[in-house]
Residue frames relative to the residue before (quaternion, step in Angstrom):
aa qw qx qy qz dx dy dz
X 1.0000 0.0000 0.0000 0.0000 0.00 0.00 0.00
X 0.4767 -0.4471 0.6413 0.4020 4.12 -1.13 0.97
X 0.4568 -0.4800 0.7431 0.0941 2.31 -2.11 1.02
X 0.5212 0.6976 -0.3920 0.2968 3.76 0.04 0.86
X 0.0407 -0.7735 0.5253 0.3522 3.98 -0.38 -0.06
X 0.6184 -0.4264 0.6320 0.1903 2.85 -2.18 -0.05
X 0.0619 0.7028 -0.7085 -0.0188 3.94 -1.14 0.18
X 0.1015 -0.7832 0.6005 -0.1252 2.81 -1.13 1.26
X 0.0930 0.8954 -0.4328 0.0474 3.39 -0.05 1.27
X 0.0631 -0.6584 0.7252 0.1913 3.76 -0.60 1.02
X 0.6615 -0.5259 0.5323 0.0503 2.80 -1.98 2.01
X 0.7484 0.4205 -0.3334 0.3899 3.48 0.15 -1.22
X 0.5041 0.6066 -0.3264 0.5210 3.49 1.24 -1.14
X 0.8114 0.3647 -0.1991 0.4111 3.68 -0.31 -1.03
X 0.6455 0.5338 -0.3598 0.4110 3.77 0.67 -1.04
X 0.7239 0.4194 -0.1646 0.5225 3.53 0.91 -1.49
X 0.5298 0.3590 -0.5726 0.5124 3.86 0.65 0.82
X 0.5941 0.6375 -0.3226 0.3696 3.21 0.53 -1.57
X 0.7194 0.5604 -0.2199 0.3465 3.06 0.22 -1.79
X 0.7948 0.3632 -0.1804 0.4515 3.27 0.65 -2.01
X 0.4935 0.4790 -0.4940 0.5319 4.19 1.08 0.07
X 0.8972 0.1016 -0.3132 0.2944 3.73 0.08 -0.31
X 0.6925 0.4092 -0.3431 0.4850 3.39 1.02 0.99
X 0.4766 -0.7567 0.3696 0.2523 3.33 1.15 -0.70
X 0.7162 -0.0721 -0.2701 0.6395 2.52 1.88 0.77
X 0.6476 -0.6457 0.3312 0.2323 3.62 -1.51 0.62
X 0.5327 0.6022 -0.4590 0.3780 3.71 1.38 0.90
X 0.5297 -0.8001 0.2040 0.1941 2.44 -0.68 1.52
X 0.4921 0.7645 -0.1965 0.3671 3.32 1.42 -0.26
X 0.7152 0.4910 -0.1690 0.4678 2.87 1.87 -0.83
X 0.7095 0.4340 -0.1871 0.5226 3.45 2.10 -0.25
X 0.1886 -0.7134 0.6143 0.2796 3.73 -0.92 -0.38
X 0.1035 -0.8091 0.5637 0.1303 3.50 -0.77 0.83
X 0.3131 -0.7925 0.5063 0.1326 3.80 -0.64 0.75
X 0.4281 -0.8219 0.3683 0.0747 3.06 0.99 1.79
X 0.8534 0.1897 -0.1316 0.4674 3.93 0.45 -0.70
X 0.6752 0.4144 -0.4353 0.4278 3.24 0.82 0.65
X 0.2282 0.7704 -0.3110 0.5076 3.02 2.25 0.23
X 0.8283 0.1342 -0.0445 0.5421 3.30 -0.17 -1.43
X 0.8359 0.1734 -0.4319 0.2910 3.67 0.02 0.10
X 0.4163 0.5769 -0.5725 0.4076 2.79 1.20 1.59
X 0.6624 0.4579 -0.3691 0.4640 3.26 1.12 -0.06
X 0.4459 0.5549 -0.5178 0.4745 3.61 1.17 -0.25
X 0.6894 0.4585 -0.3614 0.4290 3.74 0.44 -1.22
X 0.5536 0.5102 -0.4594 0.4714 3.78 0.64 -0.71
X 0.7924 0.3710 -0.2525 0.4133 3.34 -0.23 -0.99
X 0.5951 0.4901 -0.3908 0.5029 3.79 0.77 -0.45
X 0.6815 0.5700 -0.2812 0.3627 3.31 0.92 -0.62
X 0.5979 0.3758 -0.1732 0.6865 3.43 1.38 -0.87
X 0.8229 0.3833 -0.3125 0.2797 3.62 0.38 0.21
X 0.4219 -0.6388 0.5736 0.2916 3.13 1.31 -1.05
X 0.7177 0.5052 -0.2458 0.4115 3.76 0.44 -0.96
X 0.0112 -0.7241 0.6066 0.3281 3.58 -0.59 -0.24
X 0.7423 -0.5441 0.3475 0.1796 3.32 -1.94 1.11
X 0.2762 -0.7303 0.5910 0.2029 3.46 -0.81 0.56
X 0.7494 -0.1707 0.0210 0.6394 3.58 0.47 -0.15
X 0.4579 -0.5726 0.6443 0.2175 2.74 -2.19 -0.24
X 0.1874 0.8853 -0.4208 -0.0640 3.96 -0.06 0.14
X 0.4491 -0.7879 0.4153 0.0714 3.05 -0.17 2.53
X 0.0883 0.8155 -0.5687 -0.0605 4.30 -0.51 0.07
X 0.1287 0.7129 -0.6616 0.1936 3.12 -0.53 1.23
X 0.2910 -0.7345 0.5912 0.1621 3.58 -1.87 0.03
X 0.0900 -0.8003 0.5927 0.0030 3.04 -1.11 0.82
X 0.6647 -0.4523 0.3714 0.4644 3.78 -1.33 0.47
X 0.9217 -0.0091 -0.0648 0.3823 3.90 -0.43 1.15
X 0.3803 -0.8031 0.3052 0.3423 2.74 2.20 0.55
X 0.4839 0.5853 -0.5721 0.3099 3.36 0.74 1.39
X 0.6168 -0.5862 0.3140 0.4212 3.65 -0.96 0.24
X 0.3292 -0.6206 0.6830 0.2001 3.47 -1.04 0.89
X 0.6436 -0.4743 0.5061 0.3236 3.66 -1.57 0.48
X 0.5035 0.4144 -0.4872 0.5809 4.18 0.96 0.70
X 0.6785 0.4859 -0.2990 0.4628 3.49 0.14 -1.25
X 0.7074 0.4038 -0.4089 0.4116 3.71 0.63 -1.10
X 0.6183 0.6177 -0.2572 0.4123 3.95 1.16 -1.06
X 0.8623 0.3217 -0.1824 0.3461 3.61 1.44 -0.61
X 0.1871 0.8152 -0.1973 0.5113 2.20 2.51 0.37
X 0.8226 0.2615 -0.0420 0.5032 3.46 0.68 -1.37
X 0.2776 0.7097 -0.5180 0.3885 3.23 1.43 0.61
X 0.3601 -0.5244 0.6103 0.4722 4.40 -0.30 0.64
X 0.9470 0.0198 -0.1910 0.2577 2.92 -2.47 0.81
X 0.4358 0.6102 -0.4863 0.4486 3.82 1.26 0.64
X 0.0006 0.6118 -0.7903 0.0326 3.80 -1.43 0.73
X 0.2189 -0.6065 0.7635 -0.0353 3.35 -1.01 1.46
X 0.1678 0.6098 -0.7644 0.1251 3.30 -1.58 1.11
X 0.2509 -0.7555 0.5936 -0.1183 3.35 -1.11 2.01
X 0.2743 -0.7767 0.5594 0.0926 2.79 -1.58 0.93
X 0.6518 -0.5794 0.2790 0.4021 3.34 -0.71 -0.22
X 0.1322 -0.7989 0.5540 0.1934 3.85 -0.52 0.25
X 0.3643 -0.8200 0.3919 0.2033 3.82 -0.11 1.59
X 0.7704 -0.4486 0.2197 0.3963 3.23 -1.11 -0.18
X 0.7504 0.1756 -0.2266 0.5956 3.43 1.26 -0.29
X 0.8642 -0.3917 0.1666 0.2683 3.02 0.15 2.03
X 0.4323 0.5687 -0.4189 0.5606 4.27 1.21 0.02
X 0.2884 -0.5261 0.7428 0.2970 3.78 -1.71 1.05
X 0.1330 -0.6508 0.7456 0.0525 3.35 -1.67 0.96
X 0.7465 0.3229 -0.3102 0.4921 4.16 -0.71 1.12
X 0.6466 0.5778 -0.4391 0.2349 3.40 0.85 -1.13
X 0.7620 0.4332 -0.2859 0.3873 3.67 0.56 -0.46
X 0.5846 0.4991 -0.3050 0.5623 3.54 1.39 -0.13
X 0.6137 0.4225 -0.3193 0.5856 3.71 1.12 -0.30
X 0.5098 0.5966 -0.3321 0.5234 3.84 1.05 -0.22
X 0.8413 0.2438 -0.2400 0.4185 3.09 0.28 -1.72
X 0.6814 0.5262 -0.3975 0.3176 3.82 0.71 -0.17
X 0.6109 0.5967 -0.3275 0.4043 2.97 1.56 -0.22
X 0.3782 0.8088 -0.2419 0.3798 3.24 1.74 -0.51
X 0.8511 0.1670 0.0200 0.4973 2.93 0.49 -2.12
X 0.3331 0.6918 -0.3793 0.5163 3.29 1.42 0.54
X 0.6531 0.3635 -0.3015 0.5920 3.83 0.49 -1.03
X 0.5826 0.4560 -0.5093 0.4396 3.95 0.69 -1.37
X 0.8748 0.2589 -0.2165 0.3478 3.66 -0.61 -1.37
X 0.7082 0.2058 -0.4985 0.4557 3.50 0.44 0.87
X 0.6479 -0.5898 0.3691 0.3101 3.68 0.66 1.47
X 0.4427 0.7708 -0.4311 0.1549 3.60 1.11 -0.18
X 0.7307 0.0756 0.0383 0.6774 3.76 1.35 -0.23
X 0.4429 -0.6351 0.6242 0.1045 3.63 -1.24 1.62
X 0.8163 0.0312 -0.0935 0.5691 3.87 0.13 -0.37
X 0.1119 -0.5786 0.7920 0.1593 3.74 -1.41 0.30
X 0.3303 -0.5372 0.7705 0.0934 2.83 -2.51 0.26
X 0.0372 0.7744 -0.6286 0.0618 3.46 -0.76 0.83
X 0.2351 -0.6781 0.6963 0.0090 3.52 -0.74 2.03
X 0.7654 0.3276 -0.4944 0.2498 3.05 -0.73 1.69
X 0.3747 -0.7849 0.4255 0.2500 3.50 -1.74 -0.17
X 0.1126 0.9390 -0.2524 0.2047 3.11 1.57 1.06
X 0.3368 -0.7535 0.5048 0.2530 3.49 1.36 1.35
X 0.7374 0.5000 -0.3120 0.3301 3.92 0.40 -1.03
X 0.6323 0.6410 -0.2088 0.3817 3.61 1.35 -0.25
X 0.3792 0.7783 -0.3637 0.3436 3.20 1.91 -0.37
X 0.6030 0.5981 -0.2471 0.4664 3.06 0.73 -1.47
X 0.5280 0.5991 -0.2414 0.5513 3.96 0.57 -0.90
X 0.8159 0.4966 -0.0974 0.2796 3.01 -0.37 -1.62
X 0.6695 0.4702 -0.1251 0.5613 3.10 1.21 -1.14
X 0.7055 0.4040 -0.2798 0.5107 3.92 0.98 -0.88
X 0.6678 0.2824 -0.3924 0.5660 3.91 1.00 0.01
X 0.4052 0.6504 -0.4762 0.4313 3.75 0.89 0.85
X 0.7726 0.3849 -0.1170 0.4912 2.88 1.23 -1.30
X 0.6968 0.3094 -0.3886 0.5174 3.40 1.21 0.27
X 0.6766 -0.6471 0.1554 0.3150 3.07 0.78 1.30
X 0.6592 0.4502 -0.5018 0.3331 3.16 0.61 1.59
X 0.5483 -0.5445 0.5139 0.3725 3.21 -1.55 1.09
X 0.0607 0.7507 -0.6450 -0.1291 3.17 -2.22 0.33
X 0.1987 -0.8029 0.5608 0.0373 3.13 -0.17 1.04
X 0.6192 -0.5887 0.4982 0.1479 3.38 -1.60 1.52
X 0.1221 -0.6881 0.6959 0.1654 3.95 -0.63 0.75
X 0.1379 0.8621 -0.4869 -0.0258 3.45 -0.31 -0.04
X 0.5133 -0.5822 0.5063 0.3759 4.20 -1.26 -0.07
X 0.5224 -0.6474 0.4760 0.2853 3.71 -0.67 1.23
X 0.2306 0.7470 -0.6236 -0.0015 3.90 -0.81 0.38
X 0.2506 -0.8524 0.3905 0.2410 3.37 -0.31 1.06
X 0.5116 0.6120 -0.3539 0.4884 3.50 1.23 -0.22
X 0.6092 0.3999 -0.4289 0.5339 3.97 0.76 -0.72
X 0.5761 -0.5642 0.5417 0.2374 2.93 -1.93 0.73
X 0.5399 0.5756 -0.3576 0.4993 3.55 1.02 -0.63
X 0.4590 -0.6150 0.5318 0.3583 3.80 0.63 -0.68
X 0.8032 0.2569 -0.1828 0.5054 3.57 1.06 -0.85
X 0.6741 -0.5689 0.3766 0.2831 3.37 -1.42 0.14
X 0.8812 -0.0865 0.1033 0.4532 4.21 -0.50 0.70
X 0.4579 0.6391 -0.4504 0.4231 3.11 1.64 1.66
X 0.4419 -0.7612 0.2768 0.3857 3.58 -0.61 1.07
X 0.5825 -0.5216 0.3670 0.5039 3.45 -0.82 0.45
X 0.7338 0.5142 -0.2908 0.3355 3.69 0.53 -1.21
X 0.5975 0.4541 -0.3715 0.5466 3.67 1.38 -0.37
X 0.5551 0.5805 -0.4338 0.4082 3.72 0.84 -0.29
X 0.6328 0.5321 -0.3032 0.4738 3.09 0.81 -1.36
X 0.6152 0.5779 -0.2316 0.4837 3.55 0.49 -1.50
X 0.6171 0.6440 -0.2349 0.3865 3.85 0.99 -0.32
X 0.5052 -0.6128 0.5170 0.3193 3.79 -0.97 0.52
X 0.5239 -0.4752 0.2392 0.6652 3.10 1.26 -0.91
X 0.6362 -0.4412 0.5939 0.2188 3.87 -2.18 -0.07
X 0.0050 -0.6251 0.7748 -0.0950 3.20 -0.97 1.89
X 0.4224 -0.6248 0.6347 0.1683 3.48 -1.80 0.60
X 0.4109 -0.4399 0.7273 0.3297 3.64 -1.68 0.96
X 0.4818 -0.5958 0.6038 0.2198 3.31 -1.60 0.54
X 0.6738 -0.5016 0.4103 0.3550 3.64 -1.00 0.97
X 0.8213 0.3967 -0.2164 0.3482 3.33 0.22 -1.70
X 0.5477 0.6625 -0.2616 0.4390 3.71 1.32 -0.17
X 0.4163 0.5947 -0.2901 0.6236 3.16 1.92 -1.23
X 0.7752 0.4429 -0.3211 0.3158 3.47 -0.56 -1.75
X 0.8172 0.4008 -0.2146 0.3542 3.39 0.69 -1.16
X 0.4622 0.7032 -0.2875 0.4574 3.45 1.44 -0.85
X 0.7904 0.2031 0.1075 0.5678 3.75 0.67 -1.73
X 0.0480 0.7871 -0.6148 0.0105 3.25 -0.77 1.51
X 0.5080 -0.5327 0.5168 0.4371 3.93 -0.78 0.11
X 0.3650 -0.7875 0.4551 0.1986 3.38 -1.16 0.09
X 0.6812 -0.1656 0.0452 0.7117 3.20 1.85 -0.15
X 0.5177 -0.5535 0.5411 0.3646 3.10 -1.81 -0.15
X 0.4793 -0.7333 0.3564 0.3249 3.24 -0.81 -0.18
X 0.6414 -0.5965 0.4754 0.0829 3.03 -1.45 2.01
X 0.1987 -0.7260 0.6500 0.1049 3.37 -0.60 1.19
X 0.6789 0.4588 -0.3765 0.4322 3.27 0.62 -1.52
X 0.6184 0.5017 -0.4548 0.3988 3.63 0.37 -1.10
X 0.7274 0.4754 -0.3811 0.3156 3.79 0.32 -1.43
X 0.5305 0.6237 -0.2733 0.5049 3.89 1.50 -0.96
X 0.7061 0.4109 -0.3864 0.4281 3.69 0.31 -1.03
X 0.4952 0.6687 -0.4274 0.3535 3.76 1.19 -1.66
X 0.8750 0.3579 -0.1829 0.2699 2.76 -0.02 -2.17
X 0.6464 0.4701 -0.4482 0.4004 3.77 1.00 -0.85
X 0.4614 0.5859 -0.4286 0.5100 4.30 1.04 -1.31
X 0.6079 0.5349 -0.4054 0.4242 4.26 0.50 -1.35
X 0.9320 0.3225 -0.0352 0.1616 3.39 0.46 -1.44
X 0.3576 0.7252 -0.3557 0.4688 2.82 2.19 0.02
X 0.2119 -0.7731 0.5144 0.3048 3.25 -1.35 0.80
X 0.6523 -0.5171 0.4515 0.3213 3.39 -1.35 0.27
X 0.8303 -0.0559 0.0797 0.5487 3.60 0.36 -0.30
X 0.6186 -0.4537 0.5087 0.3909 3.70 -0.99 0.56
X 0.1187 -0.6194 0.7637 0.1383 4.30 -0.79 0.33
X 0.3910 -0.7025 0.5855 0.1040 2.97 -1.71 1.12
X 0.7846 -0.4846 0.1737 0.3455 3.45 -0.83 0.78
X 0.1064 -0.8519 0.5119 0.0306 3.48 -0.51 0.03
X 0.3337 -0.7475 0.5559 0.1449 3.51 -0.21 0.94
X 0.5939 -0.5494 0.5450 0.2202 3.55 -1.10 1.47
X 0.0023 -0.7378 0.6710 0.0740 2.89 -1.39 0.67
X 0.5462 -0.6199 0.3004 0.4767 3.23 -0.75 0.19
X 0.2311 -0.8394 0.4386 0.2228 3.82 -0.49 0.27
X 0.2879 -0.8061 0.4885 0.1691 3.58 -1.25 0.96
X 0.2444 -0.7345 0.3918 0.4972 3.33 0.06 0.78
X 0.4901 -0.6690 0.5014 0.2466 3.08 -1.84 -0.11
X 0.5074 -0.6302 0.2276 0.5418 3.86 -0.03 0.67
X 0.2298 0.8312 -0.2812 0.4210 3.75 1.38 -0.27
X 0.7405 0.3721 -0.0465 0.5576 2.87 0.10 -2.19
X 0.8290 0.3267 -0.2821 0.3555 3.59 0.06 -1.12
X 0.3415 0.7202 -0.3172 0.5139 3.54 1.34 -0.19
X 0.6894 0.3321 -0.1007 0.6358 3.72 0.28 -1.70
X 0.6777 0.4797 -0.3376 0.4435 4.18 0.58 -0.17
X 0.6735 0.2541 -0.2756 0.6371 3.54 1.06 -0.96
X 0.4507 0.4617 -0.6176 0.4498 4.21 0.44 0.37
X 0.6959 0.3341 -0.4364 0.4623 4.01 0.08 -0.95
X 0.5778 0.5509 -0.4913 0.3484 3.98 0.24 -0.48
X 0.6617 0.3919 -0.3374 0.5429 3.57 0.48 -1.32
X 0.8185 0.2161 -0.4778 0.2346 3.46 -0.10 -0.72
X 0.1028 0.8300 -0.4002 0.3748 3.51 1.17 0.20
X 0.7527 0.4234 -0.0748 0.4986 3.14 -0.35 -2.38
X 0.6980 0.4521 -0.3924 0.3929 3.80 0.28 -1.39
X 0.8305 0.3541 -0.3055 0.3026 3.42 0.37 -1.09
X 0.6269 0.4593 -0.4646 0.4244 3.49 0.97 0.14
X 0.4513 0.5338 -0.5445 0.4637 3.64 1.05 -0.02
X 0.5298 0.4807 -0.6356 0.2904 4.06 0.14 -0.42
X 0.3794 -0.7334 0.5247 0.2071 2.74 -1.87 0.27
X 0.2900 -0.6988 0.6446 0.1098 3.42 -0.64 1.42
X 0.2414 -0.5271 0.8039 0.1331 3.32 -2.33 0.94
X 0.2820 -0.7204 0.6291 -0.0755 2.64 -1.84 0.87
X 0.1228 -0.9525 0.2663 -0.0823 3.51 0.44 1.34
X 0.0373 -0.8191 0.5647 0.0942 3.73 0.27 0.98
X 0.6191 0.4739 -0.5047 0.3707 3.87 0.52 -0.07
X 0.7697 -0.1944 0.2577 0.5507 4.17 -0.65 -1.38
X 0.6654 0.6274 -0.3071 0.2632 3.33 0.73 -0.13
X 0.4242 -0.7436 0.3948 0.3335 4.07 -0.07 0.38
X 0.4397 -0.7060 0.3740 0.4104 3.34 -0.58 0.41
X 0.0619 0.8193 -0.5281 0.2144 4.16 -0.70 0.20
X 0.5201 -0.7058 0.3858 0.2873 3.39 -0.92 -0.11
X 0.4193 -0.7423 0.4880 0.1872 3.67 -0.91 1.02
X 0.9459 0.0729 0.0045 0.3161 3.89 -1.05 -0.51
X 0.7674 -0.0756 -0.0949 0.6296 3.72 -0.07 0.15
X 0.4518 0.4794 -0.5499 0.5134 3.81 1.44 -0.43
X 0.8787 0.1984 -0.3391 0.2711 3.61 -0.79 -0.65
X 0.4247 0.6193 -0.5132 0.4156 3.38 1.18 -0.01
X 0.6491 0.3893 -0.3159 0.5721 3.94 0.87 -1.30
X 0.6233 0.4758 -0.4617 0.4147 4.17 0.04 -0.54
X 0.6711 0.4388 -0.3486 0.4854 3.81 1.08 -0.50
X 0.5450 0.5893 -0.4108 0.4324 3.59 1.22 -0.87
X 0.7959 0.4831 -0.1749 0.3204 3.45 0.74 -1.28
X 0.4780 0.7040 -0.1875 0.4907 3.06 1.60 -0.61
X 0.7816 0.3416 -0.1851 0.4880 3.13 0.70 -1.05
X 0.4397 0.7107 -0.3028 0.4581 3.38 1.63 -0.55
X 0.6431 0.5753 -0.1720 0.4753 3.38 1.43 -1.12
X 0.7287 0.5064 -0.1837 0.4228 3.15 0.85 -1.16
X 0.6535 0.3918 -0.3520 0.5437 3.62 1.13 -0.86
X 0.5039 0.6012 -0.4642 0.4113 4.17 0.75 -0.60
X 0.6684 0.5398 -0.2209 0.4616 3.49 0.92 -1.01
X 0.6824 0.5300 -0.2522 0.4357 3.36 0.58 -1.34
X 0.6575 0.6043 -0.1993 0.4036 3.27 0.93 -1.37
X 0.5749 0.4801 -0.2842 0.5985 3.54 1.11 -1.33
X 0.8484 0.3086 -0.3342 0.2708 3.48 -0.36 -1.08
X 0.5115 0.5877 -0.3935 0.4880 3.65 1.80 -0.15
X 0.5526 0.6577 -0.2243 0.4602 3.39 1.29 -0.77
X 0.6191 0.5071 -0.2256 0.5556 4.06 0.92 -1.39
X 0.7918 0.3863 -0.3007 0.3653 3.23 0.01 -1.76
X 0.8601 0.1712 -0.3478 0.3316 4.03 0.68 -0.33
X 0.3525 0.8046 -0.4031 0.2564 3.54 1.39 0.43
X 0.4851 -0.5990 0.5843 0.2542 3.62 -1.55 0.17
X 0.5364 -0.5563 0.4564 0.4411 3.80 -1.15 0.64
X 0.6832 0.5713 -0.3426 0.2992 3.25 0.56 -1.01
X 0.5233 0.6418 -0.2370 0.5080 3.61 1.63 -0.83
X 0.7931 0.4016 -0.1371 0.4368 3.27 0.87 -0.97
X 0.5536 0.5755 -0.2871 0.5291 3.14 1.54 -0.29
X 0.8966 0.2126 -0.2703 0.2788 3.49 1.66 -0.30
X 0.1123 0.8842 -0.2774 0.3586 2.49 2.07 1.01
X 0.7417 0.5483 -0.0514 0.3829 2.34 0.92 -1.98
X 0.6471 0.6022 -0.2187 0.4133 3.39 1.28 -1.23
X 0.6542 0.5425 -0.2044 0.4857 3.39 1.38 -1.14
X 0.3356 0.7575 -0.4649 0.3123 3.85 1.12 -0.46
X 0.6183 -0.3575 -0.6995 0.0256 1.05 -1.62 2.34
X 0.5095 0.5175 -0.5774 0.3732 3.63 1.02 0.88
X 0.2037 -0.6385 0.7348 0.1048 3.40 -1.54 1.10
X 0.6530 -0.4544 0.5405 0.2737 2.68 -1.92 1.12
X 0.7396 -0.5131 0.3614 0.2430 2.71 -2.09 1.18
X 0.7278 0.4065 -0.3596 0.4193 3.73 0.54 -0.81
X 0.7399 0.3233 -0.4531 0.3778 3.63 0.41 -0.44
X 0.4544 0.5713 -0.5186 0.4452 3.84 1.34 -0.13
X 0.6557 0.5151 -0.3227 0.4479 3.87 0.46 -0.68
X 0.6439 0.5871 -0.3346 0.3588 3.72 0.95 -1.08
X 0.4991 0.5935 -0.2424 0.5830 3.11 1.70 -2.06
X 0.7514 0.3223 -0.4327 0.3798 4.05 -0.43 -0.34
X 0.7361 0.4411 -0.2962 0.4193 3.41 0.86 -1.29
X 0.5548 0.6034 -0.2821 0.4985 3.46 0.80 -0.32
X 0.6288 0.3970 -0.2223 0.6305 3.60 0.81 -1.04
X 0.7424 0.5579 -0.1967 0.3146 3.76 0.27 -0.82
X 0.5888 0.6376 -0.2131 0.4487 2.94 2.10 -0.63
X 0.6051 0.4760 -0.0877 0.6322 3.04 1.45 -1.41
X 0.8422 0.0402 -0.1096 0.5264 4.09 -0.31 -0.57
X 0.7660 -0.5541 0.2781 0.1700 3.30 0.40 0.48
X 0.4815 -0.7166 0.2639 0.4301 4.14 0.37 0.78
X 0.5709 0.5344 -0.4369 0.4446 3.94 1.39 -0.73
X 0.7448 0.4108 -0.2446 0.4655 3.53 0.81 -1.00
X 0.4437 0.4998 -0.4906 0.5592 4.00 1.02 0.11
X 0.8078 0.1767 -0.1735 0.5349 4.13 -0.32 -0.71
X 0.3262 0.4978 -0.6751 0.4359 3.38 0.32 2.11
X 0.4424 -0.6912 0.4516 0.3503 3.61 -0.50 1.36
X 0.7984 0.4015 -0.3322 0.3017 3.59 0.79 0.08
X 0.5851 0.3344 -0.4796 0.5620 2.99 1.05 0.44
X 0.5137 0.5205 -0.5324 0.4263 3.92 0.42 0.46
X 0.6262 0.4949 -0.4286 0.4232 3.37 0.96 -0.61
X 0.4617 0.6399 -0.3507 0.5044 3.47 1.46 -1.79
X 0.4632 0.8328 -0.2255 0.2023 3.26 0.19 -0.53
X 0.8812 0.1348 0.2439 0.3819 2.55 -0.75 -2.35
X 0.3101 0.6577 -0.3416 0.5954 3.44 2.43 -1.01
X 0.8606 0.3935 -0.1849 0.2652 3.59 -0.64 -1.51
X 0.5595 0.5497 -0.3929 0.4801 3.31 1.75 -0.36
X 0.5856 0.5375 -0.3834 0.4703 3.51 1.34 -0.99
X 0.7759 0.4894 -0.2785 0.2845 3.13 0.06 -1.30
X 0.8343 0.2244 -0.4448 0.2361 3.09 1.00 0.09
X 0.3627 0.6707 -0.5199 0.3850 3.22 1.66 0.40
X 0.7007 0.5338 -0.3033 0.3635 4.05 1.11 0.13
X 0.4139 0.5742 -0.3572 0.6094 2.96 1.98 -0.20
X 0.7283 0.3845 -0.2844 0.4908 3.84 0.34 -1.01
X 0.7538 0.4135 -0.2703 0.4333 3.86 0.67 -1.13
């Protein structure tokens, strides 16, 4: 086997740490990433801890028919980079990117083509992989985002691919910082002009005689969602305090009242990261589409929420709702 490694980087994985350390959240819209000092800062990282020099880079990302967009073609032509794209379906999911990863994986193992790989991600689904170019006798070692609070050490990797790991190297901080810049602060005036230009109508509408109206299973659907969540919140338990203490909620109640809370806070964030770089015309179909959001900012809202409480607690139907509610509410507070 060459005495050389491999890097393997899923994009979506990397952008949305990166992204969400220098903005505070993972839309992309809200950062700029500087694509080649990116990666041949990680080539150097990894030469550094190895000794070895790199046989390729291999960049995974997805795009609408899995053709190259004018980024992909620019990072493409970065020396020692091989972009390979999956598809991104109709409601907004990457479909290939990890099956084009993993084959590419055990491909390099069983033609000896590289002694160690790197693998930028936390894709529980890669284990499987990981293990079969183990057995053909290569090491692979986890690149990952530092988090000192995760037990893993890094940042939105599954435990079972860790395990499944040689072992867990860190991108250096200062590479982050420089790699990923914010793109602004956020434009009230800009988010105020959007939203009022968003809401103006276009012409007086002429009357319309009521009809009578059937719901629609939809409708009743979105009616028995506000009941349950209803029921849930009056089941918390509240304390009631006659000594110094306020009344509020005690054990797994306030642990969930903080879960939700914060659930609130990133819906918000998100919206107002969302206003400050948008187009009227965007907003004009946002608005139309109410109360379905468009696949990328539904994805941000998880990855964003996931960052902070973790991915088991992001895909509770109640804190997606927490959520998606708080994203409205505050584009209604501003509109």
């Amino acid at each position: 086997m060459m005495n050389h490694t491999a890097i393997f980087i899923d994009a979506g994985f990397l952008l949305s740490l990166g992204g969400h350390r220098a903005a505070g959240t993972t839309l992309r819209s809200a950062f700029t990433t500087h694509y080649e000092s990116l990666v041949r800062g990680i080539v150097q990282t990894v030469k550094k801890n190895t000794g070895l020099n790199n046989l390729r880079v291999y960049w995974y990302d997805a795009s609408k028919d899995g053709l190259f967009t004018e980024q992909h073609k620019r990072i493409g032509l970065i020396p020692g980079v091989k972009v390979r794209l999956g598809r991104i379906s109709y409601n907004g999911e990457q479909k290939g990117v990890d099956l084009r990863l993993a084959l590419d994986l055990v491909g390099v193992a069983r033609n000896r083509s590289a002694s160690i790989a790197y693998l930028v991600s936390g894709d529980d689904d890669l284990a499987e992989a990981v293990e079969e170019a183990q057995d053909l006798g290569m090491k692979v070692v986890l690149l990952g985002v530092a988090k000192a609070d995760s037990r893993l050490g890094v940042a939105s990797v599954a435990e079972h691919l860790a395990l499944t790991a040689d072992y867990i190297e860190t991108i250096p901080n200062q590479l982050l910082d420089s790699a990923f810049t914010k793109v602004l602060e956020w434009d009230q005036h800009h988010s105020e002009k959007t939203s009022i230009i968003a809401n103006a109508p276009t012409e007086a509408p002429a009357p319309v005689p009521a009809k009578p109206f059937a719901p629609t299973p939809a409708v009743m659907a979105q009616k028995t969602t506000a009941k349950a969540m209803t029921v849930t919140e009056s089941n918390a338990e509240v304390v009631y305090s006659s000594g110094g203490e306020r009344p509020g909620f005690k054990g797994n109640a306030a642990y969930e009242q903080q879960e939700l809370k914060v659930a609130e806070e990133i819906g918000a964030k998100v919206a107002e990261s969302w206003l400050a770089f948008t187009t009227q015309s965007e907003v004009v179909e946002l608005m139309a589409d109410k109360p379905q959001l468009p696949p990328e900012i539904d994805r941000t809202l998880l990855k964003d929420c996931a960052q902070v409480l973790g991915e088991w607690k992001t895909d509770q139907q109640t804190i997606r709702r927490t959520l998606r509610s708080a994203f409205w509410e505050y584009l209604a507070k501003i509109m």
